[in-house]
C-alpha positions as protocol buffer text, in pm:
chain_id: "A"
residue {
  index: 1
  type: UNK
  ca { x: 15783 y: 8171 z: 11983 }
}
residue {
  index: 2
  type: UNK
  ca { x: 15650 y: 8272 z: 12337 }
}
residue {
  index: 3
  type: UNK
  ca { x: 15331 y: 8161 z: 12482 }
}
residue {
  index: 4
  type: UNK
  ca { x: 15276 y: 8509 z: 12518 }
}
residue {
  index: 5
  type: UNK
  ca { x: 15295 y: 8629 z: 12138 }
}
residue {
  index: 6
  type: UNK
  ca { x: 15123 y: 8318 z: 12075 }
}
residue {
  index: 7
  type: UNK
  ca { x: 14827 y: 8346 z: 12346 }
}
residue {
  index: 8
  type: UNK
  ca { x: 14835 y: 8717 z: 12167 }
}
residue {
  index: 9
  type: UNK
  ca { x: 14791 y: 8611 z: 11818 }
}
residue {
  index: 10
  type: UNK
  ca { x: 14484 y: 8374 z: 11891 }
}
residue {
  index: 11
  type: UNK
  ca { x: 14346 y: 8686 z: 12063 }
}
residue {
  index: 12
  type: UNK
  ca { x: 14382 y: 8890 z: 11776 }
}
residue {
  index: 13
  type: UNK
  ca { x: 14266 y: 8608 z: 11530 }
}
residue {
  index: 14
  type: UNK
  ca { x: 13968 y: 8568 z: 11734 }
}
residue {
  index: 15
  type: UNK
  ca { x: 13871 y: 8924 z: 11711 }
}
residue {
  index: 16
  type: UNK
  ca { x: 13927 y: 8961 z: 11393 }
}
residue {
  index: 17
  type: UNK
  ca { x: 13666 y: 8701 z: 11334 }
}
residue {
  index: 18
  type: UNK
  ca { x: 13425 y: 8857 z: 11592 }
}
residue {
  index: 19
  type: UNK
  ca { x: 13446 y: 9202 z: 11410 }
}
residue {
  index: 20
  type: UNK
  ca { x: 13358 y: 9009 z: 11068 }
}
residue {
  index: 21
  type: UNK
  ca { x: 13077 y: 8878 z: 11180 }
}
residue {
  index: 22
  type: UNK
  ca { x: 12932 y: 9163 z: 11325 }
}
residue {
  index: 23
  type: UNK
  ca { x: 12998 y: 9356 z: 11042 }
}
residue {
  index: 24
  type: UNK
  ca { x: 12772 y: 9050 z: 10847 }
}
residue {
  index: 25
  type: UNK
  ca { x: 12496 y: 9077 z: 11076 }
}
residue {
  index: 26
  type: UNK
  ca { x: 12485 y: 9441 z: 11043 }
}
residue {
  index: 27
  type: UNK
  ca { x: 12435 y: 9410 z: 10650 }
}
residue {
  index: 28
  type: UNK
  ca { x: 12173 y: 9160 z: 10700 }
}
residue {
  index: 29
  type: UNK
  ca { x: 11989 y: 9373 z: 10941 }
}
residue {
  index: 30
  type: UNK
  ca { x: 12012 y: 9660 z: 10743 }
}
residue {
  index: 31
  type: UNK
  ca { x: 11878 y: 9473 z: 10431 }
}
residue {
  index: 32
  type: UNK
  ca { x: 11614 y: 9357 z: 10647 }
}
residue {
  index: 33
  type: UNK
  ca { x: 11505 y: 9778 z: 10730 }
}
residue {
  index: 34
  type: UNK
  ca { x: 11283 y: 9954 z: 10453 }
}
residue {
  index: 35
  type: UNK
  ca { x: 11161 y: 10309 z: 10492 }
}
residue {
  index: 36
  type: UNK
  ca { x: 10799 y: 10403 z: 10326 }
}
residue {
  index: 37
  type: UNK
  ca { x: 10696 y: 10617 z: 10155 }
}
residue {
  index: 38
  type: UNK
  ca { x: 10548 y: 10764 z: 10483 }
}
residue {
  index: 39
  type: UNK
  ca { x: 10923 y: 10814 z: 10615 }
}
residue {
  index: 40
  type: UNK
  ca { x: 10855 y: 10536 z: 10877 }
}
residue {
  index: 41
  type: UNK
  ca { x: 11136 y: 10220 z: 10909 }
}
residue {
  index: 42
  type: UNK
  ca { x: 10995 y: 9873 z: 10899 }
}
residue {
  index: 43
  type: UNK
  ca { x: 11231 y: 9611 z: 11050 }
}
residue {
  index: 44
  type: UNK
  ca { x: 11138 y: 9233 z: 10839 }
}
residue {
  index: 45
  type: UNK
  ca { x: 11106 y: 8992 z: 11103 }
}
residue {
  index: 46
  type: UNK
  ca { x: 11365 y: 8697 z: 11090 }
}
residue {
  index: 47
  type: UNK
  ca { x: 11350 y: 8423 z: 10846 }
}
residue {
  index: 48
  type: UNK
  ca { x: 11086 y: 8561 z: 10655 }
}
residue {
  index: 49
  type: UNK
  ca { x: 11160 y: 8535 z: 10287 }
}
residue {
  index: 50
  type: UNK
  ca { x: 11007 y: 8696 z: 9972 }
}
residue {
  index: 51
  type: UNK
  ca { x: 10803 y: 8365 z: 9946 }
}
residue {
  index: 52
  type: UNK
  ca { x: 10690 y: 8343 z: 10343 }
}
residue {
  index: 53
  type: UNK
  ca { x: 10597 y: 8695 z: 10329 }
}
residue {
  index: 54
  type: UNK
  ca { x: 10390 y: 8656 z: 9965 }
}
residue {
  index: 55
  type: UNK
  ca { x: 10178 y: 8379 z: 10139 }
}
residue {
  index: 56
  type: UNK
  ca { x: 10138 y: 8581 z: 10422 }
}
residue {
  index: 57
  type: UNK
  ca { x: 10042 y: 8887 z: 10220 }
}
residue {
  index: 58
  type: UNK
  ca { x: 9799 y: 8655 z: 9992 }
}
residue {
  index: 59
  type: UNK
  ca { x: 9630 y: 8540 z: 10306 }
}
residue {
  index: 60
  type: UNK
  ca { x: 9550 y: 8839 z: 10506 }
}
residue {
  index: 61
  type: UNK
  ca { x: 9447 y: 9046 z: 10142 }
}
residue {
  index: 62
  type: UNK
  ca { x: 9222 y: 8718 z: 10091 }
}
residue {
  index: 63
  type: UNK
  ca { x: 9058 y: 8739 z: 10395 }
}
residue {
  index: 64
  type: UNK
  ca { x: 9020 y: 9131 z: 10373 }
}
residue {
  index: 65
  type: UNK
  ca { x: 8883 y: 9082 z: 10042 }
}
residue {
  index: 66
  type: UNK
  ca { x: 8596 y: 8808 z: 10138 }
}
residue {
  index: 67
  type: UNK
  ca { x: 8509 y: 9049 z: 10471 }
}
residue {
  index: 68
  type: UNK
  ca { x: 8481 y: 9350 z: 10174 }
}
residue {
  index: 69
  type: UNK
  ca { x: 8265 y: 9158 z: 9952 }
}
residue {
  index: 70
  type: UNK
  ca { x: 8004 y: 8931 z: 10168 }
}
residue {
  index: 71
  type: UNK
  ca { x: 7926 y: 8602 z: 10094 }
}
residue {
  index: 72
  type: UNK
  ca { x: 7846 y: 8613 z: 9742 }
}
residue {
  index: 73
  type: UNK
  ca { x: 8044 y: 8516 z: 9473 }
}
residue {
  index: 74
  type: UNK
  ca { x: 8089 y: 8712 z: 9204 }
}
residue {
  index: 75
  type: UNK
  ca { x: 8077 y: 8477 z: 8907 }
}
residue {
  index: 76
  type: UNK
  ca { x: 7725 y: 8284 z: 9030 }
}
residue {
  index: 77
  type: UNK
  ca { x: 7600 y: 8537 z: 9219 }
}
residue {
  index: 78
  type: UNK
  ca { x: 7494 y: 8255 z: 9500 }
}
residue {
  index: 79
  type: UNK
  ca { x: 7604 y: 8264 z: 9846 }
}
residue {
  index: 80
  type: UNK
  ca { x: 7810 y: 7930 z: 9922 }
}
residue {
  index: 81
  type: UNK
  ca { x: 7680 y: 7736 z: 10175 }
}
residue {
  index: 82
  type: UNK
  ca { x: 8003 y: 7655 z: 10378 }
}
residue {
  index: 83
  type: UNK
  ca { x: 8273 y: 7849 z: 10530 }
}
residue {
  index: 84
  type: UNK
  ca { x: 8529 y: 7604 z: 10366 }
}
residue {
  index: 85
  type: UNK
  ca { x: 8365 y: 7696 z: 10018 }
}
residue {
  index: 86
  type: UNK
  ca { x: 8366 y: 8065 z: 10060 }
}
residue {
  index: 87
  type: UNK
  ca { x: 8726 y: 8193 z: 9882 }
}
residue {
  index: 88
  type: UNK
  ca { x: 8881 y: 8469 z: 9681 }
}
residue {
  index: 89
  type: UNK
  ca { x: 8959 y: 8439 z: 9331 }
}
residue {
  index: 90
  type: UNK
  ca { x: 9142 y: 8629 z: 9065 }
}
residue {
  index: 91
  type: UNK
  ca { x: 8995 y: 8766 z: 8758 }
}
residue {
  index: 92
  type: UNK
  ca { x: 9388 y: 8742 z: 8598 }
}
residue {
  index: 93
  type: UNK
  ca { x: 9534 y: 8425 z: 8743 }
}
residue {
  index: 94
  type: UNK
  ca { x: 9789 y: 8433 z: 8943 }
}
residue {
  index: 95
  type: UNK
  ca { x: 10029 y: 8202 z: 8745 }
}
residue {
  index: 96
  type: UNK
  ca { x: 10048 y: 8383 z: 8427 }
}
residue {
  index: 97
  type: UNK
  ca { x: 9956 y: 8697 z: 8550 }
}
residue {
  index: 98
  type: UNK
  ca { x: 10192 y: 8752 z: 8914 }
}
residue {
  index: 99
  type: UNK
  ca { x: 10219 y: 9152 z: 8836 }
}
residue {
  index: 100
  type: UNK
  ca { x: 9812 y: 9157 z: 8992 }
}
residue {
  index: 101
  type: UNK
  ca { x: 9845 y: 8886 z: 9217 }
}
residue {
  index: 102
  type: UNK
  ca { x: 9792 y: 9103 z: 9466 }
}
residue {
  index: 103
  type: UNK
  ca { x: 9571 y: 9394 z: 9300 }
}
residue {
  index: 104
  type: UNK
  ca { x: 9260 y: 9418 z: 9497 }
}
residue {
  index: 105
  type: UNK
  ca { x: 9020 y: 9475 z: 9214 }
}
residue {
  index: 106
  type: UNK
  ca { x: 9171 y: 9123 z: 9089 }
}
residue {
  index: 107
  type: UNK
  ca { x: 9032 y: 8946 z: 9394 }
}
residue {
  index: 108
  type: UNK
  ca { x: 8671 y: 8913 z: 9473 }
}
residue {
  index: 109
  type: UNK
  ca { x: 8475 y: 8667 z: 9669 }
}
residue {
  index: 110
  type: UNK
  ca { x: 8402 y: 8321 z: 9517 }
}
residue {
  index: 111
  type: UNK
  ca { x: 8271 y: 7996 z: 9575 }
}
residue {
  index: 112
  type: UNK
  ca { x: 8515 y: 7750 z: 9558 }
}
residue {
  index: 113
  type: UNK
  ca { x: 8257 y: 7565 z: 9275 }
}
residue {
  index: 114
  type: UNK
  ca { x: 8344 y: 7862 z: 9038 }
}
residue {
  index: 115
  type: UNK
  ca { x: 8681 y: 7921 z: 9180 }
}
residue {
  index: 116
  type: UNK
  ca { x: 8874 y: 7584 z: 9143 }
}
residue {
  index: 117
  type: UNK
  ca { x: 8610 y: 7355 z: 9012 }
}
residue {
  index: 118
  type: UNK
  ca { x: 8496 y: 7571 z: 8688 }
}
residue {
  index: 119
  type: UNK
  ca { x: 8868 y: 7701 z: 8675 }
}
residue {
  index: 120
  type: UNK
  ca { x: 8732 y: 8039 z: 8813 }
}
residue {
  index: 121
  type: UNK
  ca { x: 8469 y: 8067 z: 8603 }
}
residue {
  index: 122
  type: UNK
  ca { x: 8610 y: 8346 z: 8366 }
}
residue {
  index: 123
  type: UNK
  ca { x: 8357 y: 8432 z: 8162 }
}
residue {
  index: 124
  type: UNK
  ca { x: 8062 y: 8484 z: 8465 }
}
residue {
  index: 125
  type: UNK
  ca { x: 8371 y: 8627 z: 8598 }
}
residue {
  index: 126
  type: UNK
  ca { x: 8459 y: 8898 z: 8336 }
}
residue {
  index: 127
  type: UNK
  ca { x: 8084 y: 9010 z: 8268 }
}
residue {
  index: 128
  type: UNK
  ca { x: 8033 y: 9054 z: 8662 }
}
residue {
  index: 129
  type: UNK
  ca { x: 8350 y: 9191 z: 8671 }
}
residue {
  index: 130
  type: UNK
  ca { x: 8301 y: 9492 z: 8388 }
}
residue {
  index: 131
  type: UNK
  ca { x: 7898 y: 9556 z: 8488 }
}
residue {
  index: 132
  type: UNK
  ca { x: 8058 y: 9669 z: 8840 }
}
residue {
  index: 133
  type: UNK
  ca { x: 8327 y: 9884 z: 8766 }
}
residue {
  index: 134
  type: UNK
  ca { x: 8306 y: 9947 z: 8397 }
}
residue {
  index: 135
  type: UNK
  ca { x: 8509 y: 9823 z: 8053 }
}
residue {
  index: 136
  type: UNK
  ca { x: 8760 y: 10084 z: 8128 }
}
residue {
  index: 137
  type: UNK
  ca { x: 8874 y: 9951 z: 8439 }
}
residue {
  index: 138
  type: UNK
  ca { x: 8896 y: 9559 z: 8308 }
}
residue {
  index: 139
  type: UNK
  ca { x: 9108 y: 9682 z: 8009 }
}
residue {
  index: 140
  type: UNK
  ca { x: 9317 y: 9914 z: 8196 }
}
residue {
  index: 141
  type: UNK
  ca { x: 9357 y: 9564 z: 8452 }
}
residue {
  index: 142
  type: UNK
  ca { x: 9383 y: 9367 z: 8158 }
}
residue {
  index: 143
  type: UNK
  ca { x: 9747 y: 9588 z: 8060 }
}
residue {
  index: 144
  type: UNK
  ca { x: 9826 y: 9625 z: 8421 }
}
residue {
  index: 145
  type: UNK
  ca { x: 9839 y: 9195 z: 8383 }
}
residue {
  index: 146
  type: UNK
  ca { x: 9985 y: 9177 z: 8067 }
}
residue {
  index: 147
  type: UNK
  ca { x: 10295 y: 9436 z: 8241 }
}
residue {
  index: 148
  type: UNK
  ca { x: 10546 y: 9239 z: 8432 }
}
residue {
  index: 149
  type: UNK
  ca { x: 10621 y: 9326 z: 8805 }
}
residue {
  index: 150
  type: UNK
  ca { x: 10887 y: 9224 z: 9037 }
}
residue {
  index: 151
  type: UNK
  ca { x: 10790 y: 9341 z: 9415 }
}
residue {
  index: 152
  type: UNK
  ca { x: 11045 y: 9422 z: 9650 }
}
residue {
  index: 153
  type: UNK
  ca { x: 11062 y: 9265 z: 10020 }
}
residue {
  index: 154
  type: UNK
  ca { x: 11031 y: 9644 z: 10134 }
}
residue {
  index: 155
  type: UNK
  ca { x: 10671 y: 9687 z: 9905 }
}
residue {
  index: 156
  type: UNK
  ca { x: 10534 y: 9345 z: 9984 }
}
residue {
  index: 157
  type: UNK
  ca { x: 10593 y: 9394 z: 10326 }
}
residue {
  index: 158
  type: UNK
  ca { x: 10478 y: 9783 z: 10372 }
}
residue {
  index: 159
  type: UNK
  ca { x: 10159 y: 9679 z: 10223 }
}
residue {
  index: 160
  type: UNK
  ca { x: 10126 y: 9399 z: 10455 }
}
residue {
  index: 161
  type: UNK
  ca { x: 10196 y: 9607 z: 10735 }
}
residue {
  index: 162
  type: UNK
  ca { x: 9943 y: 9889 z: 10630 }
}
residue {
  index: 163
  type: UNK
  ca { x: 9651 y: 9615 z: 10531 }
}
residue {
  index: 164
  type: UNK
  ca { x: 9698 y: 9495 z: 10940 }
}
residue {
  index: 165
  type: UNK
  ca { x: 9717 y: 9865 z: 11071 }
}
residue {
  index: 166
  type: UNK
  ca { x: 9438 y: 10021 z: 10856 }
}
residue {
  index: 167
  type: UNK
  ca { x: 9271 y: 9803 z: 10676 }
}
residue {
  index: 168
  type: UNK
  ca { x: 9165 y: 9705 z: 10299 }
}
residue {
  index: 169
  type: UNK
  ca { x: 9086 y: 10106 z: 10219 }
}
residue {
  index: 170
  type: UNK
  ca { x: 9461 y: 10201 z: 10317 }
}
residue {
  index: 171
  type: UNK
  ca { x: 9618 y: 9896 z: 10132 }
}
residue {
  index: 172
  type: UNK
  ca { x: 9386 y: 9993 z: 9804 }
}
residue {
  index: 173
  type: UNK
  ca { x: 9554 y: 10356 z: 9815 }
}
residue {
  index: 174
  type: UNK
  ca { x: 9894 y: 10248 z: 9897 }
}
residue {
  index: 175
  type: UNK
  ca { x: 9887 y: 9988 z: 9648 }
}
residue {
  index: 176
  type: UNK
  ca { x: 9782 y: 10193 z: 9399 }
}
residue {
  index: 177
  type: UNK
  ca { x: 10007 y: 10480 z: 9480 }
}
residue {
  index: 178
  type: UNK
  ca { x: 10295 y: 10190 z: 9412 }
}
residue {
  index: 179
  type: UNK
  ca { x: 10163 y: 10063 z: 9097 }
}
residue {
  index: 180
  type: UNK
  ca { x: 10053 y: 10430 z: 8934 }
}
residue {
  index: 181
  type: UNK
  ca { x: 9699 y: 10269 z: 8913 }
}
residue {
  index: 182
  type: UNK
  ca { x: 9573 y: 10505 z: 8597 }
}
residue {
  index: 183
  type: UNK
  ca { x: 9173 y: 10478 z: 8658 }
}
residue {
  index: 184
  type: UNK
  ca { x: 8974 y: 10647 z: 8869 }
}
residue {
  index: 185
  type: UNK
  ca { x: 8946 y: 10521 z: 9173 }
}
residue {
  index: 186
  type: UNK
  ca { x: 8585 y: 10372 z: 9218 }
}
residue {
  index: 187
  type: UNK
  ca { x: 8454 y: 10291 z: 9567 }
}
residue {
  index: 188
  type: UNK
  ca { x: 8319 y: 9889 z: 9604 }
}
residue {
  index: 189
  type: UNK
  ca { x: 7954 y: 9849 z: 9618 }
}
């Protein structure tokens, strides 16, 4: 065999391999590009996985929600005295209940007493809960919990994107257009 054909063949080997892996990035990167509802393309940032982007989601809704709500918690009705005791906890838990993890009537302001010390304080919770927005609303968040959800990298991360652009009253409509929400929607205190 010539060096020729031979210096030929690793060529062609060698392109080969570069046209495979361009074709493999190309997937990823088109895995990694949603298009809303809106008809706008969101490009996922590298390395973020369904679990980065969940805590990252969690966090900024968290923080949205305590800004919405003040310093009071719901369940006690007292205003905690520190900034490291002022957090946002679920009605339905996150554990058993994932498909309202991120529902924003599910997440209210709390003091971390009632939130992790009296296991979220349910009960205070519930009744604080149904005297704001009514029994209709718990029960139909009650089967909303009780329904099971898988998000999508393309939902999570639209409604991340729309809670940073416009805020907690565009994330509560998107959200709920996602989910088919079936009550009214009531406007926070």
């Amino acid at each position: 065999m010539s060096l020729l054909v031979l210096a030929s063949a690793v060529r062609a080997k060698a392109a080969a391999k570069k046209a495979k892996r361009k074709a493999k990035a190309e997937r990823i990167a088109a895995k990694r590009t949603f298009t809303t509802a809106a008809g706008e393309s969101l490009t996922l940032p590298p390395r973020w996985t369904l679990k980065t982007l969940k805590a990252k989601l969690q966090a900024e809704l968290n923080a949205a929600i305590r800004e919405r709500d003040g310093r009071v918690c719901i369940s006690s009705g007292k205003a905690p005295l520190h900034d490291a005791e002022w957090q946002a906890g679920h009605l339905f838990a996150v554990g058993p209940f994932p498909s309202v993890r991120f529902h924003p009537l599910n997440i209210h302001s709390q003091s971390s007493r009632d939130n992790c010390h009296l296991g979220g304080n349910h009960a205070a919770y519930s009744a604080a809960f149904i005297a704001r927005y009514g029994l209709a609303t718990f029960e139909a968040l009650a089967e909303v919990a009780r329904t099971p959800r898988q998000w999508t990298v393309g939902e999570l991360y639209e409604l991340l994107t729309i809670l940073r652009r416009e805020g907690l009253g565009g994330y509560q409509q998107r959200y709920f257009d996602l989910t088919g929400w079936p009550v009214e929607r009531e406007k926070h205190d």
